[in-house]
VOLUM-944475 format. One record per residue (C-alpha): x, y, z negated. Coordinates in steps of 0.02 Angstrom, whole numbers. Layout:
<atom><east>X</east><north>Y</north><up>Z</up></atom>
...
***
This chain:
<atom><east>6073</east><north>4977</north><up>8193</up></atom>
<atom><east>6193</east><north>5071</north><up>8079</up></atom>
<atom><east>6091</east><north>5162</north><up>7935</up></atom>
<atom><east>6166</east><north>5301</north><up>7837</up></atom>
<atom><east>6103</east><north>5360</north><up>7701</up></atom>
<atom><east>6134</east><north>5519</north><up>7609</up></atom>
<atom><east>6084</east><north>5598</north><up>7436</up></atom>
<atom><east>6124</east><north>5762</north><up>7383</up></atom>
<atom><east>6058</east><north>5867</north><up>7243</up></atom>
<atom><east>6108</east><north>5884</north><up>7048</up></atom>
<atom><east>6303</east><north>5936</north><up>7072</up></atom>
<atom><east>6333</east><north>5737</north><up>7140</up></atom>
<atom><east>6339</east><north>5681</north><up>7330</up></atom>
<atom><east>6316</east><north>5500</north><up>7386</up></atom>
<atom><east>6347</east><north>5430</north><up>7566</up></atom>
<atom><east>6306</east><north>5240</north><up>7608</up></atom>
<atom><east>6336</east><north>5171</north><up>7790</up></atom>
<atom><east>6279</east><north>4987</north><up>7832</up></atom>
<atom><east>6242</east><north>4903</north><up>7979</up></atom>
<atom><east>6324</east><north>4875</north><up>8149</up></atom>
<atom><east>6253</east><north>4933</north><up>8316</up></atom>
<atom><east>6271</east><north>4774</north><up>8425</up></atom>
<atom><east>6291</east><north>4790</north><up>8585</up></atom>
<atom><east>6256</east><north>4973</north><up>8637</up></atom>
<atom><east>6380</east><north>5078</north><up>8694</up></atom>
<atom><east>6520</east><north>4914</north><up>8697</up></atom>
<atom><east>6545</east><north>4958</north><up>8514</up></atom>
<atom><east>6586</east><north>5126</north><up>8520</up></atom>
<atom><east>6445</east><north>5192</north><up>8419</up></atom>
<atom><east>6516</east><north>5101</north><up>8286</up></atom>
<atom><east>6677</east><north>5121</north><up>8284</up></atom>
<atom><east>6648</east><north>5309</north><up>8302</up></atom>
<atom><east>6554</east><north>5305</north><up>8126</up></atom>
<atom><east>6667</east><north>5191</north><up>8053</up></atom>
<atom><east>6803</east><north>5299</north><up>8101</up></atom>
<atom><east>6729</east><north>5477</north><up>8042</up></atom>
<atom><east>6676</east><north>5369</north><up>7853</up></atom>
<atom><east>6860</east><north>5304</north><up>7842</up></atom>
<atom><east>6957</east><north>5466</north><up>7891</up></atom>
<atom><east>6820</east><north>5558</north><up>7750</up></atom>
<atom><east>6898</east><north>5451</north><up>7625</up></atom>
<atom><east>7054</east><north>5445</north><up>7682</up></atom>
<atom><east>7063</east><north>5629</north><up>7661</up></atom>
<atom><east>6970</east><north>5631</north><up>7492</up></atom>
<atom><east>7095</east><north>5494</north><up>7422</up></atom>
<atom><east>7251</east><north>5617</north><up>7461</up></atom>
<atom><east>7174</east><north>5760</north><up>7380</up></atom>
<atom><east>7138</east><north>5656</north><up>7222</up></atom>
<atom><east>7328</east><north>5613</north><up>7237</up></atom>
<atom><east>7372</east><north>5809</north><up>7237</up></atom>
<atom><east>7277</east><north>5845</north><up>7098</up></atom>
<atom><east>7258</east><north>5693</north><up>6999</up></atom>
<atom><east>7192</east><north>5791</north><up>6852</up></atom>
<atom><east>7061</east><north>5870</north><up>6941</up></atom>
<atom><east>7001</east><north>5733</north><up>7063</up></atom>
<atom><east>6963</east><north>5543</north><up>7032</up></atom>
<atom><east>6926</east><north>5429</north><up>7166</up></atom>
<atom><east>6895</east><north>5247</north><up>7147</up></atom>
<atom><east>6863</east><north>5139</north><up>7333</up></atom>
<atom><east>6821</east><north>4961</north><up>7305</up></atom>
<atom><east>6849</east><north>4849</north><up>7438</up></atom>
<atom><east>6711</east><north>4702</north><up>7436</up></atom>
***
């Protein structure tokens, strides 16, 4: 099962995915969130490229 988990509130926003979905589907459930997470920060690491004084973005890879 793929879990996200999201917390909003206070001016910050947090998004955590884990998990994989096994079998169901043939994998396309998660590749489908994989691909919507990575394209997210994808697109949030160009726009702290544009306006590196404005936005900082820090991905760790594990």
């Amino acid at each position: 099962m793929i879990r996200i988990r999201a917390r909003l509130g206070g001016g910050a926003t947090s998004i955590e995915v884990t998990g994989h979905e096994e079998h169901a589907e043939q994998g396309r459930v998660c590749a489908a969130v994989s691909a919507i997470t990575h394209t997210a920060l994808l697109g949030l690491e160009q726009v702290a490229q544009q306006f590196p004084d404005l936005v900082s973005i820090d991905i760790t890879e594990e």
